[in-house]
C-alpha positions in Angstrom: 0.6 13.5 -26.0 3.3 11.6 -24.0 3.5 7.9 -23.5 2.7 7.7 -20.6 -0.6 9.4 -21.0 -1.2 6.4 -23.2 -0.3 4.2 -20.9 -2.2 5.5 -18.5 -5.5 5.3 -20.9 -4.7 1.7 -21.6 -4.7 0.7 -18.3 -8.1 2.7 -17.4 -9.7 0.9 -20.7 -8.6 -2.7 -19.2 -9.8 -2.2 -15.7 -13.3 -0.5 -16.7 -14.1 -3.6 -19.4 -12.2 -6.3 -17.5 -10.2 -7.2 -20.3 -8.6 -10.6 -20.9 -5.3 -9.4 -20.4 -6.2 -8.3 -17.0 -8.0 -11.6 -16.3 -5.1 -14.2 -17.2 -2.9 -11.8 -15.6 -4.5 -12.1 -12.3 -5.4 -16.0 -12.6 -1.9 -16.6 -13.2 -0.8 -13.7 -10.1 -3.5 -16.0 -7.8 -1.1 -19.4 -8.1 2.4 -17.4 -7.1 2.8 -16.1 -3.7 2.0 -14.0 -1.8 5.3 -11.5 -2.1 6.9 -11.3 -5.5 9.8 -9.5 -6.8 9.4 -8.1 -10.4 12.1 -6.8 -12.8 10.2 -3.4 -13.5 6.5 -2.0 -12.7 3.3 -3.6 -14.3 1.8 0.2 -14.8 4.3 2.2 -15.8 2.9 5.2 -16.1 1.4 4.9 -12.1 4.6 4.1 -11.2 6.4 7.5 -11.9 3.4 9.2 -10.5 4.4 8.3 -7.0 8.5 8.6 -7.6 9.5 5.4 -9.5 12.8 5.7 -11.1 14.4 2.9 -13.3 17.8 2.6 -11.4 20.0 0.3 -9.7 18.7 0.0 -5.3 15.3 0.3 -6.5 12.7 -2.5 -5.9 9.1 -3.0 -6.7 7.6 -6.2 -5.6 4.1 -7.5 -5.9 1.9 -8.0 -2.9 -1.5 -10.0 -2.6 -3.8 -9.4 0.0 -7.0 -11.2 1.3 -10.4 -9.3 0.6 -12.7 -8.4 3.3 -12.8 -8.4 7.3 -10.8 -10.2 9.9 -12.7 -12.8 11.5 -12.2 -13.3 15.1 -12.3 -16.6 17.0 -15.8 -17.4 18.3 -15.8 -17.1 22.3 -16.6 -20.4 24.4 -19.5 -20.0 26.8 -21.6 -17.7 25.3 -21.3 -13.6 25.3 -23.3 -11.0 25.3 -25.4 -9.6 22.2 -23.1 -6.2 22.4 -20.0 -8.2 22.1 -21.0 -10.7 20.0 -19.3 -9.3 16.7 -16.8 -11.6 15.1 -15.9 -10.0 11.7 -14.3 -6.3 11.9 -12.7 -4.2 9.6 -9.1 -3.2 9.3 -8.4 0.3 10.5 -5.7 0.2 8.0 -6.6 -0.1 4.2 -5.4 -2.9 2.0 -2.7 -0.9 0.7 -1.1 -0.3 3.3 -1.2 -3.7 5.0 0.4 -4.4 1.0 3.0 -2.1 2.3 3.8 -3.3 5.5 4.2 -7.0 4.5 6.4 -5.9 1.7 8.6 -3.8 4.1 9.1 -7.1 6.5 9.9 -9.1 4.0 12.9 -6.8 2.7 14.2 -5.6 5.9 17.2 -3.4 4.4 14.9 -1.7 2.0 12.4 1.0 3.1 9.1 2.0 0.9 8.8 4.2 -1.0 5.1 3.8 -2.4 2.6 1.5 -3.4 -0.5 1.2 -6.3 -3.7 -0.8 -7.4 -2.7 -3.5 -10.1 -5.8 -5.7 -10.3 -8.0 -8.1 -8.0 -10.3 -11.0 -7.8 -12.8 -12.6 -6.0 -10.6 -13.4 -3.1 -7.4 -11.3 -3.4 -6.5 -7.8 -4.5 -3.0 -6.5 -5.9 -0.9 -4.2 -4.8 2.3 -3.2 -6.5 4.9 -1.8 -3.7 7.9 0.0 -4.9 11.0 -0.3 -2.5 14.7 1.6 -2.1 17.4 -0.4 -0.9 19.2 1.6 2.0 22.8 0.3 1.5 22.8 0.8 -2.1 25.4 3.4 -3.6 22.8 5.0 -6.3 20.5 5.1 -3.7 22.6 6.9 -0.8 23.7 9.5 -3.5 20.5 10.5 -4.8 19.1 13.8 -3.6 15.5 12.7 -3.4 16.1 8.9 -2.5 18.2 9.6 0.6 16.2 11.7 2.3 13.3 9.1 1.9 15.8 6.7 3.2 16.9 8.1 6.3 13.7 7.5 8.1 12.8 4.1 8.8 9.9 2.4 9.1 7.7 4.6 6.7 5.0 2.5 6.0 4.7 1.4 9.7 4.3 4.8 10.8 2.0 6.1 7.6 4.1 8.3 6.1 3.4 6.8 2.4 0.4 8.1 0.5 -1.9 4.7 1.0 -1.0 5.8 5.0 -1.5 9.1 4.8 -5.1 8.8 3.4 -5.8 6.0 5.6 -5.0 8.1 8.6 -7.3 10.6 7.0 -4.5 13.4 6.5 -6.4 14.5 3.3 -6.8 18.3 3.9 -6.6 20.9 5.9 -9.5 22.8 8.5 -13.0 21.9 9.4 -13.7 18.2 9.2 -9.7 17.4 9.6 -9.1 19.2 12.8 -9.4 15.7 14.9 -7.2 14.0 13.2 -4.0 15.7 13.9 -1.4 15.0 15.5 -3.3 11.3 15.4 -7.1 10.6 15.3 -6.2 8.4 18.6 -4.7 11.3 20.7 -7.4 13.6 20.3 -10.3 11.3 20.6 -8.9 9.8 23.9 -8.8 13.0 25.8 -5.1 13.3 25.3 -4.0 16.7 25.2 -0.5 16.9 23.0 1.8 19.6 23.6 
């Protein structure tokens, strides 16, 4: 067996018995904000999973996000029962609204891809992995550039938290609908 399959084990092991590694990580990720850059990945082993490589243009920063719905503002003079709703889910998953703060916050860097590192009561952690665009290594790689040249990735959905957000999962019955976009074809909008 490889490392990482070790690595990966040992991460599986902490998250299923909510070891105190994983705790006084996460109470001590709670008290610094809400973006950080890191030096290298928390999880390793995840990490080359979805493309990490350890070379110079490549950053991995860690996001927290709120837990549950957005609230909305209550209305003044009344509404009716049917509207009444103020707490609604996010179309979007956590992960990707991870993503998209991550990718605002480093404007010359585009994502690549994002994973699960932990949560708490109130927040849940995301590890987002970004490649700078300027950057020589970068620019030169075969795989990295073409990832590079289009922008706005996580904006669009083209990551894998997007892509399974936007329920691009498979392929034929059950899937048809949501292509091109779950919004064109549920709005009566042909696409050519």
């Amino acid at each position: 067996m490889g490392a990482y399959k070790y690595i990966k084990e040992s991460f599986q092991k902490g998250y299923a018995e909510r070891s105190d590694l994983l705790r006084s990580r996460v109470s001590a990720w709670r008290k610094e904000g809400t973006i950080v850059r890191l030096s290298g990945p928390t999880n390793l082993a995840r990490a080359h999973e979805l493309g990490y490589r350890a070379k110079p243009g490549v950053i991995i920063a860690r996001v927290k996000t709120s837990k549950g719905m957005s609230k909305r503002v209550k209305p003044r003079g009344g509404r009716k029962p049917s509207k009444a709703g103020r707490f609604f889910s996010y179309t979007k998953s956590l992960q990707s609204v991870a993503e998209d703060r991550a990718s605002r916050r480093y404007m010359n860097a585009e994502v690549l891809n994002s994973y699960y590192i932990g949560e708490d009561g109130k927040y849940k952690f995301f590890e987002v992995m970004l490649l700078d665009r300027a950057h020589p290594a970068i620019a030169n790689d075969p795989i990295y550039s073409g990832i590079v040249r289009s922008k706005g990735r996580s904006f669009r959905g083209l990551t894998s938290s997007g892509i399974k957000h936007r329920g691009m999962g498979g392929k034929g019955k059950g899937f048809a609908n949501n292509r091109p976009s779950f919004r064109s074809t549920h709005r009566g909008v042909k696409v050519i």
